[in-house]
N, C-alpha and C positions, 0 to 999 in steps of 0.2 A: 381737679383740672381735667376736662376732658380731652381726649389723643384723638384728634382730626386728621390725623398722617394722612391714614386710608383716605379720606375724603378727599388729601389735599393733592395724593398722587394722582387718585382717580380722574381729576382735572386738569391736575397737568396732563397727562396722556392723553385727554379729550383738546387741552388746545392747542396739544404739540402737534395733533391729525389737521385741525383747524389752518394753522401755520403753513404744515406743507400744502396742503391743496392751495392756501392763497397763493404760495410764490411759487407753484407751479401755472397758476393763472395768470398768475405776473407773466411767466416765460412765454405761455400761448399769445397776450396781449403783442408781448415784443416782436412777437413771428408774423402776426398779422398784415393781409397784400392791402390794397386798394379795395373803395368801396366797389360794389360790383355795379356794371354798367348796363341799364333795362335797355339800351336802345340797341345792345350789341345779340339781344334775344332772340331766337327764332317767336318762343313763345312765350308769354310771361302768366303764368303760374297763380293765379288768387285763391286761396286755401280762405275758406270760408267758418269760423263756428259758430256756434251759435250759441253754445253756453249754456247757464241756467237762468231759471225764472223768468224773467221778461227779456232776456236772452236772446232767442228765437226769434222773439215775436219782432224786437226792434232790428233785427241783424239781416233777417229779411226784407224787412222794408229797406233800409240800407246796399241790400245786394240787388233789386229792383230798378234801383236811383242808378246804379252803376252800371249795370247791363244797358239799360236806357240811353246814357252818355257814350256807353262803349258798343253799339250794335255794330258797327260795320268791322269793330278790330276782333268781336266778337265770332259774326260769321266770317272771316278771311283768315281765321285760326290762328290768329296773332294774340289774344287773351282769352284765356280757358279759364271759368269758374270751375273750382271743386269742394263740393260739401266733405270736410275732415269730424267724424261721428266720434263721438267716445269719452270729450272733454266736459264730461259733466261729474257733479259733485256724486252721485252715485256709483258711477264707474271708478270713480278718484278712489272713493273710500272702500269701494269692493278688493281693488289692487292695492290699497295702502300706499299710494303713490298721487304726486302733485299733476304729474301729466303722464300716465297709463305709455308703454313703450310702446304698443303697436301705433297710438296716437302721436307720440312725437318721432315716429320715423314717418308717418304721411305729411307732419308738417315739415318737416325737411325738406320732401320731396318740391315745398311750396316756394315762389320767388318773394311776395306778401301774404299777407294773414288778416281778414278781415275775422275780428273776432269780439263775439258779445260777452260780456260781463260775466265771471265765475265767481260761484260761491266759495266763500273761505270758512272756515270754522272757525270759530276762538275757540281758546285755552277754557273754557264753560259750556260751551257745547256739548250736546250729546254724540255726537260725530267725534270719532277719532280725529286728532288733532292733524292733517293732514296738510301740508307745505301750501301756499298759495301758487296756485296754478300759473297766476301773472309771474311772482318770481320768479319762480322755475323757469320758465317759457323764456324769460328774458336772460337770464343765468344761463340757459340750454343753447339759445340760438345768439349769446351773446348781441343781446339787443339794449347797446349800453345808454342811449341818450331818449329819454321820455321827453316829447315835443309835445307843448300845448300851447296853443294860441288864445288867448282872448281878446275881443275886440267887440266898443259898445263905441259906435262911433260920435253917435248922440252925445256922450259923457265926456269925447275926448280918450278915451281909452284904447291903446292898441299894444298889448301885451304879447309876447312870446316866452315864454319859460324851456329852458333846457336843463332840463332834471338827470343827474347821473344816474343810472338807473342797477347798476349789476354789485355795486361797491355799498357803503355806510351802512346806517343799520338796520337793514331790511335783509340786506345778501346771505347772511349768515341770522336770520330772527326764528329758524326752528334748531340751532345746532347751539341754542344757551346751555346753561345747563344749571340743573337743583344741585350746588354742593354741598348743603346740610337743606334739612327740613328748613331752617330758617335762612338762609341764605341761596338766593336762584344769581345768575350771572349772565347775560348775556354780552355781544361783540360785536362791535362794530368795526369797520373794514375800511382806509383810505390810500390809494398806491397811487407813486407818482403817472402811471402810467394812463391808470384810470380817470383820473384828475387832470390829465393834459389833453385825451382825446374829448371828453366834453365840454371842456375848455375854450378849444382851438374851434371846434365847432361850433361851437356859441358867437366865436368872432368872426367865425369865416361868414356864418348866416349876416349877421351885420354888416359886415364888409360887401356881401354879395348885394345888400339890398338898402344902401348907402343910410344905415342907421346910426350914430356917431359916440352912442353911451351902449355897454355892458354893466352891468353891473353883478356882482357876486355876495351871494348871500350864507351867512355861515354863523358858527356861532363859540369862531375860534377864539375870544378872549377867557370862554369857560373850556371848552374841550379843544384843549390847545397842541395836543398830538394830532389825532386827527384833521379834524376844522384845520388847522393849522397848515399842514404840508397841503388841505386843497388851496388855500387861499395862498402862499405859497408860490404853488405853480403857475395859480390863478394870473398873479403880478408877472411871474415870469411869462408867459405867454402875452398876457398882454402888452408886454413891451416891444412886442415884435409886430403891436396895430397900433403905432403911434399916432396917427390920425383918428381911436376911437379913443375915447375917455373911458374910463374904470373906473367903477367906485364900489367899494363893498360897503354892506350893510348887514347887522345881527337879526335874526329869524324874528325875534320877537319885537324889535323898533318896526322891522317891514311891514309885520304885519299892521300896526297901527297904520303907515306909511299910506298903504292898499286903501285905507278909507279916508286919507286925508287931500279932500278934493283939493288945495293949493298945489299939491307936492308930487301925487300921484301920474297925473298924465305927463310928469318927464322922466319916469321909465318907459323904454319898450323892450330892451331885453335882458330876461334873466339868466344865472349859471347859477345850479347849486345843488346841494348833494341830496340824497334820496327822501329821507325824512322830511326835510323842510322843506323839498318841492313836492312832497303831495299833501302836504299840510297848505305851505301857499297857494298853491293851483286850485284846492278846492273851492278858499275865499277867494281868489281872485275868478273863478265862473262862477258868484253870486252876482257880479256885478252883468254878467251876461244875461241871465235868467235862470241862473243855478247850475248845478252836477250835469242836469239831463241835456243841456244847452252846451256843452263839451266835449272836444273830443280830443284824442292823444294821438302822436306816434310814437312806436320804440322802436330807432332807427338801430341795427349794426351795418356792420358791412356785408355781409353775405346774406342777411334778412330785415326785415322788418314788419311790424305786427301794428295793425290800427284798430285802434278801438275806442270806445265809450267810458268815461272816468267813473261812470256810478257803480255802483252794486247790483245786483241781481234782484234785488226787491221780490223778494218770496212772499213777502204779506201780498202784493197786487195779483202774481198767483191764482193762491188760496182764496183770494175774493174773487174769484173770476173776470178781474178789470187788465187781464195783461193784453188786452188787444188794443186798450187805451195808452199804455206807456207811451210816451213821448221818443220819436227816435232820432230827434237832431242830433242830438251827440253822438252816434254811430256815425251816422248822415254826416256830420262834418267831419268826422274821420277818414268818412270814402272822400272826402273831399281832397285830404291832406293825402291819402294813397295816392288818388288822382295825379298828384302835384309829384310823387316822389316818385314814380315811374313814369315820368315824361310827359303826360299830359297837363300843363300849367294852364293853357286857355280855359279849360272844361272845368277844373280844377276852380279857379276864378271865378266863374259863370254858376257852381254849384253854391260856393261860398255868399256870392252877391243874393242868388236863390231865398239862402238861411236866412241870411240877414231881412230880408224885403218881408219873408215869412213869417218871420218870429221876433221882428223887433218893429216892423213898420206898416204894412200893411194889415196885418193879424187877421184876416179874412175867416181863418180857421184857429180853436184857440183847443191848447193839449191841458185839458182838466187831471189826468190820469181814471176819469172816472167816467161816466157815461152822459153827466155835464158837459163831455166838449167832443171836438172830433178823437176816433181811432187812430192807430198810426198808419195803415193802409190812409185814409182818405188826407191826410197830412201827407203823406208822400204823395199824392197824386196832387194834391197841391205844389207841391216844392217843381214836379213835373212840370203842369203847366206855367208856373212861370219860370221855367228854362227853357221854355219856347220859345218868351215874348222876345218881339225883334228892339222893343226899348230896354230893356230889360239892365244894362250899364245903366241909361239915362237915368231908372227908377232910382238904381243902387245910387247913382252921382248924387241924385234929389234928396234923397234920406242922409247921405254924408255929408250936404251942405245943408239939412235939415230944412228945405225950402219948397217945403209941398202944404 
């Protein structure tokens, strides 16, 4: 019989460390003021990065679109762009660290965070296996709620996802642990607390924007601790929006759900915990025109970070085609900043833009290769038609498909 004591203590010690730090997060959760208020700004702060791989190239184009929209708050020193350097997969792994300290005391300094896509290493990589950047970032600046919209209005589709973002099993996915060679363990994380603010926010946005169903997605008849107390809360909060309906649904029926053109277009919004909302987010921006055709926020209260759902695509790179990458998905993340520091008409006007560009007009089309346009001359498209004085009219035309 072999004596696994050692091994057995060694992990309890490892998730009695695990334990405290959650319910000492629990206790910051409960301390937390009010979201912070951009109108109440002298200046508002855009901390810009750029990332890796096609990174740069699309984050730019992205900061372009936004300086363009923002010129007058721009020179009257009302919104300051700042380039924040350092958040790249080589600095990462030089400091053995997800986000380098001198880099996350400049984001600090930031009120948003326009940022392009970082590399992650897996557990096979030749890179030290080093924290994902995204979770860190959002665990750091407590940026608990992942915003992604989809909308194909041709198909009837007009989606919102509210992804818990700091909790399940993502928050804790480099602090698993090997307790024998043949046994590894990781943990997953669900608090009432965490569970109410994404929650509540999911209904306040419906509420705000007279939509009548939430729905919550989980996959608590198996993982019945966890899944459980979100769904849970999920019922309690929503009993306090008796005017919206609730209904919850298991990760893996939804996802069928997403392709089933009867059933589909009467969701529009989702709540659900971190795994299964960037599992469903992904399929649910195929129905847009894929990854690159999307964009996120990660709202807290004192920050938030917008950015591009894909990856950093190192192969495009190395082929020297990263001037092709496609950067709507950044692009309509500057869109969703737009919208969450006070700009809603611009915000609107950028959105209609995407859509006219990349779903109706296609005047210019994103090969990723040298078959179609760059992302410079796509941006200078999305441009010019955020000039035109029809420009609603077009967007109206395409949403009642009457062109």
């Amino acid at each position: 019989m072999v004596d696994y004591r050692a091994q057995i203590e060694r992990a309890k010690q490892h998730f009695g460390e695990i334990l405290e730090q959650q319910l000492m997060r629990v206790e910051d959760i409960k301390e937390q003021g009010d979201f912070i208020d951009y109108r109440s700004l002298e200046k508002i702060i855009i901390g810009v990065v750029g990332g890796d791989g096609i990174g740069p190239a699309i984050t730019h184009e992205a900061q372009r679109i936004l300086e363009f929209l923002l010129v007058d708050e721009i020179e009257s020193g009302k919104v300051e762009f700042r380039k924040v350097e350092g958040l790249t997969i080589e600095n990462r792994i030089a400091q053995r660290k997800a986000i380098p300290d001198d880099v996350l005391a400049e984001l600090r300094k930031c009120h948003v965070i326009l940022k392009g896509p970082t590399t992650t290493p897996s557990k096979l990589d030749p890179h030290p296996n080093v924290e994902s950047a995204n979770v860190a970032m959002r665990r750091e600046l407590d940026l608990f709620a992942n915003v992604r919209p989809v909308r194909v209005p041709s198909e009837g589709i007009d989606w919102i996802f509210f992804r818990e973002n700091t909790e399940g099993a993502y928050i804790l996915g480099s602090l698993g642990i090997d307790v024998t060679d043949d046994l590894a363990v990781d943990f997953k994380v669900i608090t009432t607390q965490g569970s109410e603010r994404i929650v509540r926010l999911a209904f306040e946005y419906a509420d705000r924007n007279g939509i009548d169903r939430v729905t919550a997605v989980t996959k608590a008849n198996v993982i019945k601790t966890t899944d459980g107390k979100f769904l849970e809360v999920a019922y309690r909060v929503a009993s306090e929006y008796p005017h919206i309906r609730f209904d919850d649904w298991y990760i893996d029926i939804m996802t069928a759900k997403l392709i089933d053109k009867a059933r589909r277009t009467e969701f529009r919004v989702f709540v659900l915990p971190n795994l299964y909302g960037d599992i469903l987010t992904d399929e649910a921006a195929e129905f847009q025109g894929g990854v690159g055709t999307a964009g996120s926020a990660n709202i807290g209260k004192r920050y938030a970070m917008f950015e591009a759902i894909h990856g950093s695509a190192p192969r495009m790179v190395k082929e020297g085609r990263a001037q092709y990458a496609d950067p709507s998905s950044i692009i309509r993340a500057g869109a969703m900043l737009l919208d969450h520091i006070g700009w809603q008409e611009r915000a609107k006007r950028l959105h209609m833009a995407l859509d006219i560009c990349g779903q109706y007009e296609k005047r210019l089309v994103m090969t990723g290769r040298s078959t179609g346009a760059t992302g410079s001359e796509y941006a200078d498209y999305i441009m010019s038609t955020l000039i035109l004085d029809d420009l609603e009219q077009k967007w109206q035309a395409y949403q009642n498909r009457a062109f």
